[in-house]
Backbone as a chain_set.jsonl record, in Angstrom:
{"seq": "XXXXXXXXXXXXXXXXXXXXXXXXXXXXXXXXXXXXXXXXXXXXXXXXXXXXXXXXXXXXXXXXXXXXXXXXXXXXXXX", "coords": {"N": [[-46.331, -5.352, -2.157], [-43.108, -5.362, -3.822], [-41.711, -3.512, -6.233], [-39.943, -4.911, -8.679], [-38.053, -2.315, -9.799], [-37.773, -1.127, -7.659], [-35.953, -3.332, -5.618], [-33.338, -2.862, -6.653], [-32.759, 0.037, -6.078], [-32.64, -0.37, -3.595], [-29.819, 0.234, -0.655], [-27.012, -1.594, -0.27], [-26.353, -3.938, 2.468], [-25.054, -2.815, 5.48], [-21.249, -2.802, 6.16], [-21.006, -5.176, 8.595], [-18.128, -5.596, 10.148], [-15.387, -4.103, 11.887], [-12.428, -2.468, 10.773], [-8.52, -2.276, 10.849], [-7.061, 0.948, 10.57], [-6.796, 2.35, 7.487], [-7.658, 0.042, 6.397], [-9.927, -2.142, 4.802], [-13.343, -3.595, 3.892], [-12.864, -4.69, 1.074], [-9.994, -4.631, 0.957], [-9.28, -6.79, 2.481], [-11.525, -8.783, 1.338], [-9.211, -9.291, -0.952], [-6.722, -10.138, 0.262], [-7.343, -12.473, 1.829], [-8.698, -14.26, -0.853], [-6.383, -14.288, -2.338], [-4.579, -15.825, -0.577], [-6.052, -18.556, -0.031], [-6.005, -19.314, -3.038], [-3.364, -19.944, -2.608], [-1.275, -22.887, -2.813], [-1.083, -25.375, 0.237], [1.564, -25.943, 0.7], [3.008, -23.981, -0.287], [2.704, -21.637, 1.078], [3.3, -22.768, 3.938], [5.895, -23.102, 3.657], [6.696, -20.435, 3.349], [5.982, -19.532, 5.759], [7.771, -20.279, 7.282], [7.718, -22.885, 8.322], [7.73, -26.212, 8.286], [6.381, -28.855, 7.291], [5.529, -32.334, 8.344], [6.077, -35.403, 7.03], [3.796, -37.177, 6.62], [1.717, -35.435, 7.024], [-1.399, -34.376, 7.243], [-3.587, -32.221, 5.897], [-7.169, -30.842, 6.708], [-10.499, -29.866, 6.834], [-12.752, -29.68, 9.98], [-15.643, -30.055, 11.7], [-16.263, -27.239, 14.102], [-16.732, -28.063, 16.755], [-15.819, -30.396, 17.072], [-13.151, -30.319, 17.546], [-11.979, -30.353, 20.081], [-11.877, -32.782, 20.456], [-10.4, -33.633, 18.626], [-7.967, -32.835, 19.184], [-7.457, -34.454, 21.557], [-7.159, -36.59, 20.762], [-4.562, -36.215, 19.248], [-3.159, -35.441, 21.289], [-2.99, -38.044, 22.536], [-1.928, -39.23, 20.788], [0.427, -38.65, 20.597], [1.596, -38.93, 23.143], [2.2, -41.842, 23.051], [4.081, -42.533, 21.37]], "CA": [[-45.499, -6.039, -3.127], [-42.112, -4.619, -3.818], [-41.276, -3.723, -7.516], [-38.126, -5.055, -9.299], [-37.219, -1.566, -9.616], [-37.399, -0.685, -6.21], [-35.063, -3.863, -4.944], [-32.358, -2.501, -7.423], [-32.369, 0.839, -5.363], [-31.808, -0.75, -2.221], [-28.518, -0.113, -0.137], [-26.162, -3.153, 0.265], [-26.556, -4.296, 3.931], [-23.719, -2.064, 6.161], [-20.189, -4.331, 6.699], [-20.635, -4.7, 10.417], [-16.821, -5.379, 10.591], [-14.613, -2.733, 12.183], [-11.344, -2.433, 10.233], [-8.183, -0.912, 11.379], [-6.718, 2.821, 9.64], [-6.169, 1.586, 6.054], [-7.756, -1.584, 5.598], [-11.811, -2.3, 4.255], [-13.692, -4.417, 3.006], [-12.049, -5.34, -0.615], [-8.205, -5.443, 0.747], [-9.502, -8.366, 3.19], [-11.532, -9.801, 0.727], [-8.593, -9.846, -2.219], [-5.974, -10.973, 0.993], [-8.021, -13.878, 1.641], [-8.492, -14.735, -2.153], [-4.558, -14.688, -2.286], [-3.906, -17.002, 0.201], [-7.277, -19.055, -0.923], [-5.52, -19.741, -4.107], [-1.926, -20.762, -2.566], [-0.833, -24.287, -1.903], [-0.565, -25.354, 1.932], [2.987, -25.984, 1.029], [3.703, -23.111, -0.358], [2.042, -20.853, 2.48], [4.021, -23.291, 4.662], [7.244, -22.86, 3.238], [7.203, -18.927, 3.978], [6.339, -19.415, 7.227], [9.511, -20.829, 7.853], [7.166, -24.28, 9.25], [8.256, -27.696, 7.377], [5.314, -30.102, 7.418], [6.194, -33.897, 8.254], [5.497, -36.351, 5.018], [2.772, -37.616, 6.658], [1.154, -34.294, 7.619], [-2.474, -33.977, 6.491], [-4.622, -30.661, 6.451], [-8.679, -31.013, 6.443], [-10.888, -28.811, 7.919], [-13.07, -30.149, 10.874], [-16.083, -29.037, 12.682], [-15.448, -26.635, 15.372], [-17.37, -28.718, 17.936], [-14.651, -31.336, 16.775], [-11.883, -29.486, 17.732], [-11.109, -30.515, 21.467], [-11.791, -34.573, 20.486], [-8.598, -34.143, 17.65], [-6.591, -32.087, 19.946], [-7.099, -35.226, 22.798], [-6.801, -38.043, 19.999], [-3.364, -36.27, 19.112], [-2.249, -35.584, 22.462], [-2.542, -39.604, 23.225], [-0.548, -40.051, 19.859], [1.964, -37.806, 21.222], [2.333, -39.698, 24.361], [2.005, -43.308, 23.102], [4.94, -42.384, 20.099]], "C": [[-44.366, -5.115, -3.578], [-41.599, -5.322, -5.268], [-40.035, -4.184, -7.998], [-37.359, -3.861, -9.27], [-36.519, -0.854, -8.004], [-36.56, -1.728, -4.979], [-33.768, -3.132, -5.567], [-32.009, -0.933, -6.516], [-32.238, 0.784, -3.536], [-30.232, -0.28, -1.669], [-28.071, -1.145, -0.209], [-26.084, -2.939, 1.952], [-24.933, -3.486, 4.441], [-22.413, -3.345, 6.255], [-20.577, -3.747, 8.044], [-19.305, -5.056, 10.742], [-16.217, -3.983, 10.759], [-12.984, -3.319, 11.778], [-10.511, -1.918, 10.852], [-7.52, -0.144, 10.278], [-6.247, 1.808, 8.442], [-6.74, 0.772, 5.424], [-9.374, -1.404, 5.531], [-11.809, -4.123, 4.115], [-12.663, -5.611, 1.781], [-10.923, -5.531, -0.166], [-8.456, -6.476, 1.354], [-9.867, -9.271, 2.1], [-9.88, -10.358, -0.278], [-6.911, -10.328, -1.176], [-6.397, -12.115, 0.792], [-8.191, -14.445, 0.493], [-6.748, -15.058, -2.777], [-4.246, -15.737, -1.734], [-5.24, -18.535, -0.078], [-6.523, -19.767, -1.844], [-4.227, -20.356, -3.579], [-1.934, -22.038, -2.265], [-0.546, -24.065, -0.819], [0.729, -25.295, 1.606], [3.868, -24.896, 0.594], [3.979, -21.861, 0.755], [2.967, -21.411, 3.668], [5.292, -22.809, 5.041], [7.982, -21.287, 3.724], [6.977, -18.597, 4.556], [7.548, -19.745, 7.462], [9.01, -21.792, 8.586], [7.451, -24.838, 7.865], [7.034, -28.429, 7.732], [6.098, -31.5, 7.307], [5.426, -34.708, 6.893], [4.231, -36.886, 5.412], [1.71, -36.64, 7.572], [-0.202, -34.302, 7.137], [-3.276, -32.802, 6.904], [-6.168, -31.149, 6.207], [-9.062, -30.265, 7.503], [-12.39, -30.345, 8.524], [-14.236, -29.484, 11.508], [-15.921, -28.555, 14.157], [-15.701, -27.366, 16.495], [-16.6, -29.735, 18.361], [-13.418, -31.306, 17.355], [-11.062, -30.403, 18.821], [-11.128, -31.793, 21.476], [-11.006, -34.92, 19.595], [-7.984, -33.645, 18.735], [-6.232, -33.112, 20.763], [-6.302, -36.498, 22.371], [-4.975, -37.423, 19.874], [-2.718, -36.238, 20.542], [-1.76, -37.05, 22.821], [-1.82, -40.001, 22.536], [0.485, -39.914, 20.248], [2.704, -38.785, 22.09], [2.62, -41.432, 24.389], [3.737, -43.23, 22.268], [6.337, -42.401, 20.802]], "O": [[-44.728, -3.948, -3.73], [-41.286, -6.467, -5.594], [-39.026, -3.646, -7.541], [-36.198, -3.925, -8.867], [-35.472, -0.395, -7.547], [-36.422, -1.361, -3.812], [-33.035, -2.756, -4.652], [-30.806, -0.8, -6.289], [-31.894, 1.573, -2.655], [-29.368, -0.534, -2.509], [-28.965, -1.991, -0.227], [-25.786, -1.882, 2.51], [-23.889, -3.621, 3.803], [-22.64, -4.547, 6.389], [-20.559, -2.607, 8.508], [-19.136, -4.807, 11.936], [-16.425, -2.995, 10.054], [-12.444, -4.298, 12.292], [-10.92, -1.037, 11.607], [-7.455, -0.613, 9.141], [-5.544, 0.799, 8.505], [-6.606, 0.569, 4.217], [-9.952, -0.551, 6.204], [-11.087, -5.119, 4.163], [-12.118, -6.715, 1.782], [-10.393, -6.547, -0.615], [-7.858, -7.437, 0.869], [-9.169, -10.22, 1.744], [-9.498, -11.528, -0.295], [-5.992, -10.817, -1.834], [-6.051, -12.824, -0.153], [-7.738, -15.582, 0.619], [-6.271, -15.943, -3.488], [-3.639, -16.622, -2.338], [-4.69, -19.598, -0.366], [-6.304, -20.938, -1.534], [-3.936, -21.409, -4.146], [-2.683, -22.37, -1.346], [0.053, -23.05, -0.463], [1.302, -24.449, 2.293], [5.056, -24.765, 0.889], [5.03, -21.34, 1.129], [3.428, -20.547, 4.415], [5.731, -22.337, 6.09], [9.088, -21.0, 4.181], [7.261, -17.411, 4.726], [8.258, -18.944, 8.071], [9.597, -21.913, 9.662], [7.443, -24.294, 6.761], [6.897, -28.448, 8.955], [6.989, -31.778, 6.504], [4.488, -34.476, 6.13], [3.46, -37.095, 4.474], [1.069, -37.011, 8.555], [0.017, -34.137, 5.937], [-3.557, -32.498, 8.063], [-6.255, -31.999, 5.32], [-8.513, -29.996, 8.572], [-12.797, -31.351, 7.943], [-14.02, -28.344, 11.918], [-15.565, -29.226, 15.126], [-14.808, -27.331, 17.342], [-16.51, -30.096, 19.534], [-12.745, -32.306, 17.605], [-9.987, -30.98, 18.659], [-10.484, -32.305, 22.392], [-10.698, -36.101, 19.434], [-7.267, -34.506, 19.245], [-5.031, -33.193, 21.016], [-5.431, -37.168, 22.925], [-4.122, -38.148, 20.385], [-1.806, -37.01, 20.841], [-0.641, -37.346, 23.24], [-1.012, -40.87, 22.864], [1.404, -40.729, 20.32], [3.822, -39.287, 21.976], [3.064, -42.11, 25.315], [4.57, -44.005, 22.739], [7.365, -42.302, 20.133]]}, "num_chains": 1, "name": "protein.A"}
C-alpha cells in the first residue's frame, strides 16, 4: 500500500518530447495556449489567408479525414 506521503515524492513522468536548442516544455505549452485563445479569424487574418463567408472550421475524426477531402473534391468539380 503506498502512503499519501510517498505519492507526493514521486517524480513527474519524463516529457518524452525532443525539443529543439531553446524551446521546452512550458514555451510550447504557453504557444499553444496563445493561439488556443485567438479567434480563427484573427489567426487567419495574419496568415495573410481570407476565409470565404461561407467557410466553416470543426474538427473531425482523423479516420474522417480522406471521406471530407473526397466529398470536397466532388464539390470542387461539380461547382
Amino acid at each position: 500500500m503506498i502512503h499519501e506521503n510517498e505519492k507526493s515524492r514521486r517524480k513527474p513522468a519524463k516529457d518524452p518530447n525532443v525539443y529543439p536548442p531553446g524551446w521546452n516544455r512550458q514555451r510550447v505549452e504557453r504557444i499553444i495556449d496563445y493561439y488556443d485563445r485567438r479567434k480563427d479569424q484573427v489567426v487567419l487574418r495574419r496568415s495573410g489567408v481570407s476565409p470565404a463567408k461561407e467557410m466553416v472550421w470543426m474538427e473531425i475524426p482523423e479516420g474522417l479525414v480522406p471521406k471530407v477531402q473526397k466529398l470536397i473534391a466532388g464539390r470542387r468539380k461539380s461547382a
